[in-house]
N, C-alpha and C positions, 0 to 999 in steps of 0.2 A: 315234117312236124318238128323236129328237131332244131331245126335250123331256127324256126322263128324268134324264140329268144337272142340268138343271134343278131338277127338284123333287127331286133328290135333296137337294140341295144348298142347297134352301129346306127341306125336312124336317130337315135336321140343323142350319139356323138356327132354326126353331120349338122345334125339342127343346132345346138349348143355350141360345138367349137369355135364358128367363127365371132361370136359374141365376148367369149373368155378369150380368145387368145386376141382379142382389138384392145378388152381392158387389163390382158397382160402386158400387151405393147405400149398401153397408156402410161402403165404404174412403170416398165423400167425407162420410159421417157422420161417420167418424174424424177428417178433417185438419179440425186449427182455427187451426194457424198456419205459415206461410211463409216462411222464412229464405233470403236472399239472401248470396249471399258473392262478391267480384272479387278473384282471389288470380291471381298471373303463374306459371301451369301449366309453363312451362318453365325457372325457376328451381328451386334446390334447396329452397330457404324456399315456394313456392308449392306444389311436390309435397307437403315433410311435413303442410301446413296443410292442401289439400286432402281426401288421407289422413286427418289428424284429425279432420277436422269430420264429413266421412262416419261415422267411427266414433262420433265421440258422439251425432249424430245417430239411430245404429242405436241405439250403448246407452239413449238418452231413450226411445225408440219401445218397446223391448223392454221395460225396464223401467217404463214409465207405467203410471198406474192404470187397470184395468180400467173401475172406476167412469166415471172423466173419459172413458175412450174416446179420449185426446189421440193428435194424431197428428203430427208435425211433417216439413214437407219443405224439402229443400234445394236452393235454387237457385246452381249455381255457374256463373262466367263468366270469362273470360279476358284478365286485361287489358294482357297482353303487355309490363309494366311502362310502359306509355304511359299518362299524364291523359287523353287524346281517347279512345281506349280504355277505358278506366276511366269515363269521364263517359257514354259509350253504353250501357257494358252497365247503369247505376246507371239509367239512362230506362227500359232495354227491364224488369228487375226490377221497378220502381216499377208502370209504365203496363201489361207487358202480364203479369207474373206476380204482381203484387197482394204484392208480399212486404212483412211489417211490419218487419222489422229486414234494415238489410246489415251483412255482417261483412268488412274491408278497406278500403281495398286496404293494403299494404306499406309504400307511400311518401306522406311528404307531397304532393309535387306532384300525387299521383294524390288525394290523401284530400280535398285542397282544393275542386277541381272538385265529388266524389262527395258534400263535404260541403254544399256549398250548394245542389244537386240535392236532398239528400234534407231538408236545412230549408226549403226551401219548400215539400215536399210532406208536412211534419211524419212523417218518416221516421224514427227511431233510425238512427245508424248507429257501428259500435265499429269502430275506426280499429285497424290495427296498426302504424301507423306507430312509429318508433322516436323519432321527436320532432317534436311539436306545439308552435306557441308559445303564450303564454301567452292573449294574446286569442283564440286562435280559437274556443275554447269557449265565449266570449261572442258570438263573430262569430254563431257556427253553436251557437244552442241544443240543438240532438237531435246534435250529435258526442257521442260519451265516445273516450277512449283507453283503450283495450285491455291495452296495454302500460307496463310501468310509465315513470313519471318519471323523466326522463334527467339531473334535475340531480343525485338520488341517485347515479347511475352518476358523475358528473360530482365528485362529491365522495366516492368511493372513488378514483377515479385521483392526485385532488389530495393524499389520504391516504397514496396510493404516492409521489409526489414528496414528500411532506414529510419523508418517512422517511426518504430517503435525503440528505435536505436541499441538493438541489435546488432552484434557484431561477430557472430559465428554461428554459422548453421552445416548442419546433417541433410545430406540431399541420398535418398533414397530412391534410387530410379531401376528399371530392368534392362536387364542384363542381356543387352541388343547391341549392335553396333549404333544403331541412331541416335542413341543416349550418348555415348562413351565419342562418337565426333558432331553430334551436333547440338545436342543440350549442356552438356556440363561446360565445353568453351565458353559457349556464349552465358553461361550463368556465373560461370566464375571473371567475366570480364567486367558483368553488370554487377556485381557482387564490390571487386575490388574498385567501380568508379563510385561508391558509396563510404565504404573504408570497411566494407565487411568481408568476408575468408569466408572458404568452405574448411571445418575442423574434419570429419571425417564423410566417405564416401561407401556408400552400400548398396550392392550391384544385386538382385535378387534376380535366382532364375524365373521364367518365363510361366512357370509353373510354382506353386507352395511346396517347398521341400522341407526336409527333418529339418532340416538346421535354421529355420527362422524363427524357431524358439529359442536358439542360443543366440543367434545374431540383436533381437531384439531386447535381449539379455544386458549384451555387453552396451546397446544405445542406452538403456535405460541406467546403468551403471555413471555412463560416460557425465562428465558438468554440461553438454549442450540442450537444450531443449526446446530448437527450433529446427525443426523438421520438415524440407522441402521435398515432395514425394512426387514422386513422376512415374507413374504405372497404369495401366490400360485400365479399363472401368473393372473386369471382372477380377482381375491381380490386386486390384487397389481394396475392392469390396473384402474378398478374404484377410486379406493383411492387417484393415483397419480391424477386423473381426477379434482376428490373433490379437496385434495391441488394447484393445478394448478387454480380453482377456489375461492381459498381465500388467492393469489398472496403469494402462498407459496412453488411455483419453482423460484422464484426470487433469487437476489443475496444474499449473507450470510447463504441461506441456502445450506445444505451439506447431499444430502441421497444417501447414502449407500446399494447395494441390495444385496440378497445373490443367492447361485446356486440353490433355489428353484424358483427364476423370471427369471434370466439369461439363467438358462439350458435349457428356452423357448426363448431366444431374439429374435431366428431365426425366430419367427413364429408370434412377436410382428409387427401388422400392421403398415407401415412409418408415416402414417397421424397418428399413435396413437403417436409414439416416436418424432415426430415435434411438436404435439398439447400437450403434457402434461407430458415430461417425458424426455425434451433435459438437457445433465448435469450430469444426475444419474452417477454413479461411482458404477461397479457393480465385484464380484468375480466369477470367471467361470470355472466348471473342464475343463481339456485343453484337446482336441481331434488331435491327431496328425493325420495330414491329406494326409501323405508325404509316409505311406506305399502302395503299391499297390492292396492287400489287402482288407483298406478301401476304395480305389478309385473306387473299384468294387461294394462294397458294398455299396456305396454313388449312386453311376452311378443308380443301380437296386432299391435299395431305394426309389429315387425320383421317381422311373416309376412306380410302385408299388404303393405306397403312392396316387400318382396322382391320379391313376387310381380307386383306392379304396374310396378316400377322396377327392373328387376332391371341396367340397365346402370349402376346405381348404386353404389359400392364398399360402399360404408357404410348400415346400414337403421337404425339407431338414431336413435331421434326426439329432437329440441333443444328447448329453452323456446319457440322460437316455436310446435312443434305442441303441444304442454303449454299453450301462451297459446287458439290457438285452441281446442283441444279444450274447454279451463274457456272460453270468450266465447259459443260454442254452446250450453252446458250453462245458462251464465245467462241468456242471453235464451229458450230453452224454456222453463226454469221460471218465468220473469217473466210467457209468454205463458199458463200454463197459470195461475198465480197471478191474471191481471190478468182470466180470466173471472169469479174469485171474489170481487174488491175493487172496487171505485169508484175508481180509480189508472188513470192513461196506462200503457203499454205503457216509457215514460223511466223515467218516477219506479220501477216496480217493477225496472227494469235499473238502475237507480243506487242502489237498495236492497239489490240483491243482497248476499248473504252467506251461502255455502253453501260446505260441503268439498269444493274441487276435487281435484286429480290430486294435488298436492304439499302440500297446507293448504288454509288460508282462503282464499276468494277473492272479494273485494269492491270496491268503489268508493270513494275519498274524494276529491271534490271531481272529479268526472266523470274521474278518473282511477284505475288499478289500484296497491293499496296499495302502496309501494315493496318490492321483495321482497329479500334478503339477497344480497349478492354474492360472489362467487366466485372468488379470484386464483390462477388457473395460470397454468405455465412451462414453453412447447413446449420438448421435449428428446425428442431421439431419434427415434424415430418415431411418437410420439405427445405429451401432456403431463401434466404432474405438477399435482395439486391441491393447492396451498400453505397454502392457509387459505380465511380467509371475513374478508370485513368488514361490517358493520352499520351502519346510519346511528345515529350518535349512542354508540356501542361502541366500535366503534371493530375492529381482527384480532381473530381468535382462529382457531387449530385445529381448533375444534371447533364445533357450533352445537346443541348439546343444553344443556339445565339448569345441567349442570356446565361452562361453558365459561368459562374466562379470558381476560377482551379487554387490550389492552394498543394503544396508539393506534401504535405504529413497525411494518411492517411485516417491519422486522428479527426480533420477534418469530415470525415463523412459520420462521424458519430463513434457510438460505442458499439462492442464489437463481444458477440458470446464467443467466449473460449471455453477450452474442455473441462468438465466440471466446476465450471465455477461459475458466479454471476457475473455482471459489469465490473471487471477490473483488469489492471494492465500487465501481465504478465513480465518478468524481466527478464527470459528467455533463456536462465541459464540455472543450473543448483547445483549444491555441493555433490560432488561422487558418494555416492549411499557405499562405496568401498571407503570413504574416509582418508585416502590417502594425504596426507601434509605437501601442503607444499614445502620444495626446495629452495630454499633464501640465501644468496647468498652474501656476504657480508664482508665488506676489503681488509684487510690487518693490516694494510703499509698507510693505513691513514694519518699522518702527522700531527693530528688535533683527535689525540684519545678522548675529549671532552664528547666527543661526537661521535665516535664508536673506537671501542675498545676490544679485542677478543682475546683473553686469558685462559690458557691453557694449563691446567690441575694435570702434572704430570700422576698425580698418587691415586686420584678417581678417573685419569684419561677420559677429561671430559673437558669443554672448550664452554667457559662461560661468557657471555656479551654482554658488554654495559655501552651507556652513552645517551647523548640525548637525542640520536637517531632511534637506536634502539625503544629507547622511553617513547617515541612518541610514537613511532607505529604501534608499537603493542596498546596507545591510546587510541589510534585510529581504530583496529580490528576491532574495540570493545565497544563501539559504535557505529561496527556492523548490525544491520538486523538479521545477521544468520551467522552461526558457529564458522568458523574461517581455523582450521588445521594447519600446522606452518613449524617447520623447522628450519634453524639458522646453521649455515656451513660457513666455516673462513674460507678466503680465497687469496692467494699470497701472487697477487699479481697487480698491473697495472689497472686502474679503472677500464680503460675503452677494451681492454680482454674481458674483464669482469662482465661487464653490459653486453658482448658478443655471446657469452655463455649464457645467455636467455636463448639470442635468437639459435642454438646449437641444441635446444633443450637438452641442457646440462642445468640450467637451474631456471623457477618459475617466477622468480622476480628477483630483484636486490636491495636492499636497505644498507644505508650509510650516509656520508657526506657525497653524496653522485651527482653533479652538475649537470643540469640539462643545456648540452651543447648538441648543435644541428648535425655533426657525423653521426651520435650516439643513436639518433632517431632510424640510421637505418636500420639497427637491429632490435629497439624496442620501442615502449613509447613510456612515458611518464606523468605520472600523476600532475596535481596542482603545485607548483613549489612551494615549500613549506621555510623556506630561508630565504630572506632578503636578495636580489640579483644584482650583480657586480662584480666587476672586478679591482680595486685600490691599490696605488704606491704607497708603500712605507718608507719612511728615511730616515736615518740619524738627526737628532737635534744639536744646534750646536749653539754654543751660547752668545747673546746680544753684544755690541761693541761698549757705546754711550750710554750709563747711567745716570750721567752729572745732573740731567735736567729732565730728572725722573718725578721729581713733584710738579710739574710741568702738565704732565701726562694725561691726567685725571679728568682735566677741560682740554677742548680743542682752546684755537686760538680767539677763534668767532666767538664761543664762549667767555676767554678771559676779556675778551675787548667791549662784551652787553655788561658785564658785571661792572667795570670800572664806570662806564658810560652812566649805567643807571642809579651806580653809587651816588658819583659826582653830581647827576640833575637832583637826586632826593636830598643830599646835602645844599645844594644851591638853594632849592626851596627854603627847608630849613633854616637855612641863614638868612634869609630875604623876609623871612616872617619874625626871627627869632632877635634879629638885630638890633634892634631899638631897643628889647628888655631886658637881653643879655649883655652885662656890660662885659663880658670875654670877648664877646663880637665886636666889641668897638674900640679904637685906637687907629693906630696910623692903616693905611692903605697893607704893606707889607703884614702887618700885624693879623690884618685881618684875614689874608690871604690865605696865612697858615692857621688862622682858626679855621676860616670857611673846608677848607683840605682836612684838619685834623674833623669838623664836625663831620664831613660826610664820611669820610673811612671807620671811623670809632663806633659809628651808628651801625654796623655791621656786626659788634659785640655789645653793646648796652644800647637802652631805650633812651636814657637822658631823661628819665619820666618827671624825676624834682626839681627839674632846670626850665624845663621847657612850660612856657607862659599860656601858647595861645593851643588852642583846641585842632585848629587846623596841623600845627607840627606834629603834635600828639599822633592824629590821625595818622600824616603822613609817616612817623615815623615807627610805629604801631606794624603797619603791613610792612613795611619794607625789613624792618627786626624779623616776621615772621617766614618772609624769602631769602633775608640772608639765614637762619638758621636751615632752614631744606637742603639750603647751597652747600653750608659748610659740613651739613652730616653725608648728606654725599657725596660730597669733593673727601671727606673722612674715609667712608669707605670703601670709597675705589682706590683711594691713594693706599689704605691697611690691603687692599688686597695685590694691589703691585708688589708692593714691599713685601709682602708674605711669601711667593716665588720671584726664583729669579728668571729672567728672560731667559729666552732658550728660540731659535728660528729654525728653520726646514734647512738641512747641508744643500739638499738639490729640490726644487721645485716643480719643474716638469720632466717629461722623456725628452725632449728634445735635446737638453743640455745633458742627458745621458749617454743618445747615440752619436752626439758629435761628440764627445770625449771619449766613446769606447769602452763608458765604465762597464764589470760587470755589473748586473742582477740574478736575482736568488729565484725561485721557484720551487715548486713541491716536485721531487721526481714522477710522483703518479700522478698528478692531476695534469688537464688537459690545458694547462697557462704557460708550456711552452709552445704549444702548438701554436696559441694563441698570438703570445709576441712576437711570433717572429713569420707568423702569417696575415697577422693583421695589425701589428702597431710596427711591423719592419722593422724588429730587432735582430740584429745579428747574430746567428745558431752559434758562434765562439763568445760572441759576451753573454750567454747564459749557461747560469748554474746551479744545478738541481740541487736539492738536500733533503736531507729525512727525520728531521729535528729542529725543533724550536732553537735549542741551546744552541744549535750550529749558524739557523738565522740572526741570533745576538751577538754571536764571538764573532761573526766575521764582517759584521755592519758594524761594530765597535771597532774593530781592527784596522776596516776602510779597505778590507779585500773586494767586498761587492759594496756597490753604491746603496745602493734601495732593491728593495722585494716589493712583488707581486702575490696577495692573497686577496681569494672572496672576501666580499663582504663580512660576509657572518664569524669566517674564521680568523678575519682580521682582529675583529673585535679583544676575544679570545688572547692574543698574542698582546695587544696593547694592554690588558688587563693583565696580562703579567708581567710585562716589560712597560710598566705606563710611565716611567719619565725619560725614556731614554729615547721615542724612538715617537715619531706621528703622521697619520696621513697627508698627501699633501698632491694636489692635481686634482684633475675631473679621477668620476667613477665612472668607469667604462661597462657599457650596459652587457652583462652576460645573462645566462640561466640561471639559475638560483639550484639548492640540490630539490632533488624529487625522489620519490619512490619509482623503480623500474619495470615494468611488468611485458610481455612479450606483445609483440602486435596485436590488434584485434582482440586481445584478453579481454573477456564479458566478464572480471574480477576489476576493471581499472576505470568503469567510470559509478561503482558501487564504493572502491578504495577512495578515491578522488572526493565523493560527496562525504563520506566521512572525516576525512582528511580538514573537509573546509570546516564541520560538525565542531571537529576539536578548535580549529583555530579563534571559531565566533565564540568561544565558549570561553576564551583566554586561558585555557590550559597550556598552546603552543606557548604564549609571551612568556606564563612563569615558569614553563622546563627551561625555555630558552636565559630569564632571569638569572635564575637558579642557576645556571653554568656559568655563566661570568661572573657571578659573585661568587662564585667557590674559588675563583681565581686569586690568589695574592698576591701582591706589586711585591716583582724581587728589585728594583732599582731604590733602594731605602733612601740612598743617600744623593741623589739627584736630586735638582728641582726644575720643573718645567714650565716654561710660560703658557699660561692659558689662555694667553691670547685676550687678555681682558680690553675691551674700546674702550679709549676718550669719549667720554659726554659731548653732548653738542647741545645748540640750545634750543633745538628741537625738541627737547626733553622737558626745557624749562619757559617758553613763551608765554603762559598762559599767568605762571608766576607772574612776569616781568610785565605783563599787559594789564596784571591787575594794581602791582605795584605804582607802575607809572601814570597810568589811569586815575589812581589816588593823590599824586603828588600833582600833576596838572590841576586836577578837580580844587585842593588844595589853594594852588596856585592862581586859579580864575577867581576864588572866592576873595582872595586877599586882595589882588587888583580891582576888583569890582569894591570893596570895602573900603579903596583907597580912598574913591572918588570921594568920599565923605569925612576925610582928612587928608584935604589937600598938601599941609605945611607937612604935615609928614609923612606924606608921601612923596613931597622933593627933598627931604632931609633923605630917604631911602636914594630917591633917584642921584643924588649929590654923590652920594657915598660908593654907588654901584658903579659910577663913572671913575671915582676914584680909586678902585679898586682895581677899571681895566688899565687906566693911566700907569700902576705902578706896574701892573704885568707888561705892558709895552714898554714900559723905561727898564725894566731887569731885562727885557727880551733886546732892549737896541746895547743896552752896556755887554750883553752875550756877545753882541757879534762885533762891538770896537774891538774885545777881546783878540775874538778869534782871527781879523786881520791884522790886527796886529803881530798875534805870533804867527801868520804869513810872509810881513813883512821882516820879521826878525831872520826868518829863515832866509834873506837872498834877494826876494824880490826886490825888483824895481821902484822909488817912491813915486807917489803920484804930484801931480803939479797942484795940487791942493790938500790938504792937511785931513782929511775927511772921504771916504769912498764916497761914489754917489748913493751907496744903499745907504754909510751911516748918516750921509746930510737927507734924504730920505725919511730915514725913521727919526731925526728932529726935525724934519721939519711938520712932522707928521703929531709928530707930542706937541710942538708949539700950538700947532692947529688947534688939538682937541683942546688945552690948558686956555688957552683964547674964546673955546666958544663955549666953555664952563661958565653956568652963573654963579 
């Protein structure tokens, strides 16, 4: 009786076992590969990945081919966000469940450990960590990252700071090693190819400690106020809590999150993002949600999730369970691929490239392609999707075919920052400690007109003048915010002065500071506010020939239109005037020297009571009122020759300086000897430095040095007190002009800058500027210098002379045309005008019996006839014309 249950119960083991152990046999035919995963189960990030992997898992399994028979299992382990943890369960996966790939853990510190456990046991293992450094893939051969590359992430943020042109930021991260080698690198690399700086760094432990009341103390102290924060979702949550309680989500300030808070938004409670967190501006991998696909995978996700996690708010899954889900899917198909190829179980996972959840999804360079990012702006009780940015695109609105990038993030609209509405924050404010800035200010400057620093031994106190001085204290007063600043001397060279920025020894510098290209490696500089150049000065030395100094006033082209159009308006004149002026009439010769005297004389009087016909009148009417224009300005260019005396440049260019070897002069502190003799190839022994104007005068009078070298602006200055003695002379050679000097990346230098330009459109800079060279007074009393005054040309006067002659022609045709109707005296004219030329050729052929004759007197040989051929020529030539005279 006993025994029955027994064999009952061995009867229904005989019946039943060989059915279980045929579909025992079936299922371990099925498995051919083992996947391990260490994901931290009681984080938000370890549940969605958990969750995901099981489901791709089921989807690989469900859908594999019948054929292969594949079957893949999953081993998961918990590694309670601890490395010692995480290194255990990667032993007990490896040694006691045979698994070929692990997938995690989260964090570096855990991944480091798991990764050199699983390269020694030639393991694959896909990392989700969020940043790897660059060696360790070579450390650890069988690592891959999972996840993509964070310096992409790291150069969308810097995209965000440059848009807003931003140029120093606060990066706030925890105090892990994955921060400290793999985020800050790469953010300060993407930082500096924009031209921005990290100002300070704040490492928070892993936990809220006492001291992030003070910490956030001295940020909120500090002038930055762009805030890049890299902290796990539940670190970040309390943090922003803390700054939200010491009224430091207010306005001006500006924090920046990255895809370690973001890739959690979804799961961020609303009362949390309305109570302490409306504003953030955050970068997000981008989940494309349009395949069907994920729509499925979303759909079963959330029921899942619920159901499992139901103390959860939120069940919608983030990129990291979209990351995991696609890391499962490719090492499946790697393992089911790598029974059909000659390939490691590596190579076919770094080969991968198959349609994940969202797209492609593949390896480059044992890492996951960088994927499109994603800029939202928590508001409300949730956040707004702003745009996208692309590596090498740059924003856009959109991320389909038709999308328009544009590199400002301005582009994608406006953006809520913290307390305040629609406006653009500048990213920086005064220190609420008030501290002045330190200025410092050069004393070896050689033009006190431009800074001066006098020292009151009796109140030991150093006062500053100049119109350096003067104009910055113009600029600051057109700042829109209170700007604090004290001025210190500095008894040194410039390029020391400018180095003493980048030493933080002083916060900028005001003076006469030339912005030259060394000077930039240590700061940078405002807009120049002085003219850019560099100028030769020379002694003036006085002109040879003054004899044919009335000469001067017309070119020659000039004197040769004036004679020309003398002579036609008196030719007119007399051709009209002859018949009724008996002074025009008499012998040929007689009349020669009338017709000469009328047209010269008509140059000072009209001849108004002489003159008969209407046509003279006219003609001589405009030509009286050209020669008067003529002779007031031939008057007063000639009073102004003769008012100075000439004076020319001793040397004209460099050239005729360095083949002679003359010295030149130079400022000791300024950077124009660097200049000469590195870029115009003057010789370091023919320059000579000085430290005084008087010394530039005495020794260019003396003829020790040839010519000096100053800027522009201060050249001015020096010719304004030495103005006859001394003048430019050659090209300007193009330099920097002075600027205000501020330290790299200073968020104070492009607010100085737009004020700077504020003063100059406003013409304040012109008249401080005015005002200093007119204060100057010429010590050369007794000099006089040429200023260079031109000869007229008759470019100046054609329009005269076109009207004049224009008149006298007109004149002219009306008389000829009036002839035809008094023929007889019009050949009494024509009679006369012949006889006129006749006597001018009979004085022109007796010129030249003359002049061979006193040839022959000298020596020469006589001819075989009593007559040159030129003089039997010019009578035979007068017989002619006397012959065919009627």
């Amino acid at each position: 009786m006993y025994y029955l249950p027994l064999l009952t119960l061995l009867a229904l083991v005989l019946i039943f076992t060989p059915n279980e152990a045929a579909e025992m046999v079936e299922e371990n035919n099925r498995v051919k590969g083992i996947i391990g995963a260490i994901v931290d189960k009681t984080s938000r990030v370890g549940k969605e990945q958990r969750v995901a992997m099981e489901m791709a898992v089921h989807d690989f399994n469900k859908y594999s081919s019948n054929q292969t028979r594949l079957m893949v299992d999953l081993q998961l382990r918990n590694s309670w966000r601890q490395p010692v943890h995480a290194a255990l369960a990667a032993l007990d996966l490896i040694n006691s469940q045979q698994v070929q790939a692990i997938l995690g853990p989260q964090t570096w510190e855990e991944t480091l450990l798991v990764a050199d456990i699983a390269s020694r046991n030639q393991t694959p293992i896909l990392s989700f960590a969020d940043a790897i450094p660059k060696w360790a893939t070579e450390r650890f051969p069988f690592l891959l990252q999972s996840s993509p590359n964070q310096y992409a992430q790291m150069k969308a943020i810097a995209a965000v700071v440059q848009s807003w042109e931003w140029h120093q930021v606060t990066v706030i991260h925890e105090d892990i090693d994955s921060s400290a080698t793999g985020i800050i690198p790469h953010l300060f690399e993407a930082l500096r190819e924009v031209g921005a700086e990290i100002s300070q760094v704040l490492a928070l432990p892993p936990f809220i400690s006492s001291t992030l009341t003070q910490e956030l103390e001295k940020l909120k102290t500090s002038q930055c106020r762009v805030f890049i924060v890299h902290l796990s979702l539940p670190l970040a949550e309390q943090f922003f809590e803390q700054a939200k309680n010491m009224s430091m989500m207010e306005k001006d300030y500006i924090w920046i999150v990255t895809d370690s808070f973001t890739s959690l938004a979804h799961s961020i409670t609303a009362s949390s993002i309305s109570s302490s967190m409306e504003g953030i501006v955050g970068v997000k991998g981008y989940i494309s949600g349009k395949e069907q696909k994920f729509q499925d995978f979303y759909r079963r996700f959330r029921k899942r999730f619920g159901s499992e996690y139901p103390e959860e708010d939120n069940h919608e899954p983030g990129a990291l369970a979209v990351q995991a889900y696609d890391a499962v899917a490719s090492v499946a198909l790697a393992i089911s691929e790598n029974k059909q190829r000659n390939q490691t179980l590596l190579q076919r996972i770094s080969l991968s490239d198959f349609d994940g959840l969202t797209g492609k999804a593949q390896f480059n360079n044992k890492n996951v392609t960088p994927a499109v990012y994603q800029i939202i702006n928590l508001t409300g009780r949730s956040y707004r999707e702003l745009g996208f940015w692309t590596d090498g695109l740059g924003f856009s609105k959109t991320i389909d075919n038709s999308a328009t990038y544009n590199s400002s993030m301005k582009y994608l609209g406006q953006v809520l920052w913290p307390g305040a509405p629609w406006y653009e924050p500048k990213g920086w404010a005064i220190p609420t400690d008030t501290k002045p800035l330190r200025i410092g200010v050069p004393v070896r400057s050689m033009f006190k007109q431009y800074v001066n620093a006098e020292f009151d031994e009796l109140e030991n106190v150093t006062s500053f003048h100049g119109f350096s001085i003067d104009l910055f204290k113009e600029t600051v007063s057109k700042l829109p915010f209170y700007l604090p600043y004290e001025f210190f001397p500095y008894n040194g060279s410039y390029n020391d002065l400018v180095k003493r920025i980048h030493l933080k020894e002083f916060d900028a510098v005001v003076g006469d500071v030339a912005i030259v290209v060394s000077r930039l490696e240590f700061a940078e500089f405002t807009h120049p506010y002085s003219e850019a150049g560099l100028v030769m000065i020379v002694p003036l030395e006085k002109s040879a020939n003054k004899a044919l100094l009335f000469m001067k006033p017309f070119t020659k082209a000039m004197w040769i239109i004036i004679a020309i159009v003398t002579i036609y308006n008196g030719f007119v004149v007399w051709l009209i005037e002859q018949n009724h002026w008996h002074e025009l009439q008499g012998s040929p010769l007689h009349q020669t020297g009338a017709f000469l005297w009328l047209s010269f004389s008509s140059l000072f009087s009209l001849h108004g009571g002489t003159l008969h016909s209407n046509l003279s009148r006219m003609t001589m009417l405009v030509w009286l009122f050209v020669a008067l224009v003529i002779t007031q300005t031939y008057t007063a260019n000639l009073a102004s020759m003769l008012t100075v005396q000439g004076f020319k440049p001793a040397t004209v260019d460099i050239e005729s300086l360095q083949s002679s070897n003359a010295l030149v002069g130079y400022s000791n502190a300024s950077f124009v000897a660097s200049y000469l003799a590195d870029v115009l190839r003057f010789n370091r022994k023919n320059l000579e430095g000085y430290t005084s104007l008087e010394d530039y005068d005495k020794d260019l009078k003396s003829g020790k040095i040839s010519a000096i070298f100053l800027e522009v602006t201060v050249s001015k200055i020096f010719l304004a007190k030495y103005c006859k003695s001394f003048a430019t002379t050659g090209p300007t050679y193009k330099v920097g002009g002075f600027g205000f000097a501020f330290p790299k990346g200073s968020p104070l230098l492009p607010s100085v800058t737009e004020a700077l330009l504020k003063v100059s459109e406003s013409g304040k800079l012109r008249e401080l500027e005015t005002s200093m060279i007119a204060s100057e007074t010429c010590m050369d009393v007794d000099v006089d210098v040429d200023d260079d005054i031109s000869s007229l040309s008759p470019s100046s006067f054609w329009v005269l002379f076109a009207i004049s002659g224009g008149t006298s022609t007109i004149a002219l045709i009306v008389y000829l045309s009036h002839c035809n109707w008094k023929l007889s005296e019009c050949l009494l004219v024509n009679k006369k005008f012949k006889m006129l030329i006749l006597t001018l050729m009979k004085q022109w052929g007796i010129q030249k019996q003359r002049f061979y004759g006193r040839l022959l007197s000298h020596g020469e040989s006589p001819r075989s006839s009593t007559n040159t051929p030129t003089e039997a020529l010019a009578g035979s030539s007068i017989v002619n014309i006397e012959a065919a005279m009627p």
